[in-house]
N, C-alpha and C positions, 0 to 999 in steps of 0.2 A: 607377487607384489603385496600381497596381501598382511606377508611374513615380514617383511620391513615394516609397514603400516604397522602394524600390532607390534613391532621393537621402537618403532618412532616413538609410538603414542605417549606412552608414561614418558619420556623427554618432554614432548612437547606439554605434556600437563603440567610438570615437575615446573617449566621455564614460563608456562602463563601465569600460575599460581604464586609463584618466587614475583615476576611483574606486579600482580595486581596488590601484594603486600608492603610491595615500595613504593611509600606514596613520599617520600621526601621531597618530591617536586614542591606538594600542595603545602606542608606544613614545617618544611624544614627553618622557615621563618617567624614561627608562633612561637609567641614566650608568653605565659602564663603565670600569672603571679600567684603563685601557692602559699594562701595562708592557710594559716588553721587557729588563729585567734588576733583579737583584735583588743587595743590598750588605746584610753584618750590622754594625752598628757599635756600641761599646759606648768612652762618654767622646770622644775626638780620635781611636781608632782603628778602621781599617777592617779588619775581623778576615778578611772574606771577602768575596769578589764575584763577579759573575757577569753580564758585560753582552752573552748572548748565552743561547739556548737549549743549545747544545753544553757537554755538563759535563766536556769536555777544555782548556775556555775558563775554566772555576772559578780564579779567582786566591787565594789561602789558604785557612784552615781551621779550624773552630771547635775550636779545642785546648783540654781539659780536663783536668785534673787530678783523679784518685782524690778523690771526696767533694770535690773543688772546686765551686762555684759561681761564672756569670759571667753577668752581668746589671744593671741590663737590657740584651737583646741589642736596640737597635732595627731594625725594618726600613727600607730608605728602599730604592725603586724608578728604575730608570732609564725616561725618557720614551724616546719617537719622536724627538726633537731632539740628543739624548746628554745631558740635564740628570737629577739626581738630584734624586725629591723622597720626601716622608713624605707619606702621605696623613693626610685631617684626622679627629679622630674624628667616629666615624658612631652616633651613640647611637640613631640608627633603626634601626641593623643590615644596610642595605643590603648595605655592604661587611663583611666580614669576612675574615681568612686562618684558616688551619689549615697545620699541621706532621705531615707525615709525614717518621715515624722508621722510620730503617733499621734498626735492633735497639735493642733495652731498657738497652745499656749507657750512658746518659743518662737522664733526665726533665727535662722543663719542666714550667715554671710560664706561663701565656700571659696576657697583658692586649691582649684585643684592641681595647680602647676606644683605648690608646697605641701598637698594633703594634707593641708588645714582647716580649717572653717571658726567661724567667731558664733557665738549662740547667745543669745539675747532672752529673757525673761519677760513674756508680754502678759499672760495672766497666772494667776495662780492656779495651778494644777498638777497633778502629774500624770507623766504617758511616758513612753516609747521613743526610742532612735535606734534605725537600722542602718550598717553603714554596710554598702556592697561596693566592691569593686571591679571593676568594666573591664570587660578585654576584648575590644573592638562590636560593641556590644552585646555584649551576652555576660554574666554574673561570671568573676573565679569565685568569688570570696560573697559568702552572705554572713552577716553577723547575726547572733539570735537579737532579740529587741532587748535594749540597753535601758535601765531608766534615768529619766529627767523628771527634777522635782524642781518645779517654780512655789517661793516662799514668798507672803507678803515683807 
């Protein structure tokens, strides 16, 4: 008996092993929006961008004027390949972004169904915007800090 047992055994590891490495049950459903850079654009111009994690690689600047308003700002993402897209609206919520502000001297307005937002000039300063995007809560995509310059 013993001599079957010890020819079973590597079978039987080989087929729990092969099991426990298919997990497609759990995640065959997960889709992740893979950026790897982020661009704000509002009409034909590209206000800012960022096609890399390094935010000394930040190309412009979201410039605002005292009580100005500019929007909509849309987001469009750089893939793995160097191509720029928009993602599509997610009315299920999967995806989502959020904006972290580096100080209050700004507010938005966010439509995240269009991944857009409108940004507003409340004092003059300058700070920071991060934009991440969600995937059933947890970060794909963190952008480094972006800057906004409020001018009288």
């Amino acid at each position: 008996m013993s001599s079957h047992f010890s020819r079973a055994l590597p079978a039987l590891c080989l087929t729990l092993i092969l099991a426990a490495c298919d997990d497609s049950t759990t995640n065959q459903d997960e889709h992740h929006l893979e950026a790897y850079g982020v661009a704000l654009v509002q009409g034909a111009d590209t206000l800012l961008r960022s096609t890399s994690g390094n935010a000394e690689e930040v190309q412009g600047a979201l410039a605002l004027q005292l009580g100005q308003s500019r929007g909509p700002l849309l987001l469009h993402f750089l893939d793995e390949a160097g191509h720029w897209f928009r993602p599509e609206a997610d009315p299920d919520g999967e995806h989502s972004f959020a904006l972290d502000l580096g100080a209050t001297s700004y507010g938005v307005v966010v439509d995240s169904l269009d991944w857009s937002f409108t940004a507003t000039g409340l004092l003059t300063d300058s700070t920071t915007l991060v934009v991440r995007v969600l995937h059933q809560g947890h970060d794909d995509y963190v952008s480094p800090a972006l800057p906004v310059l409020v001018t009288p």
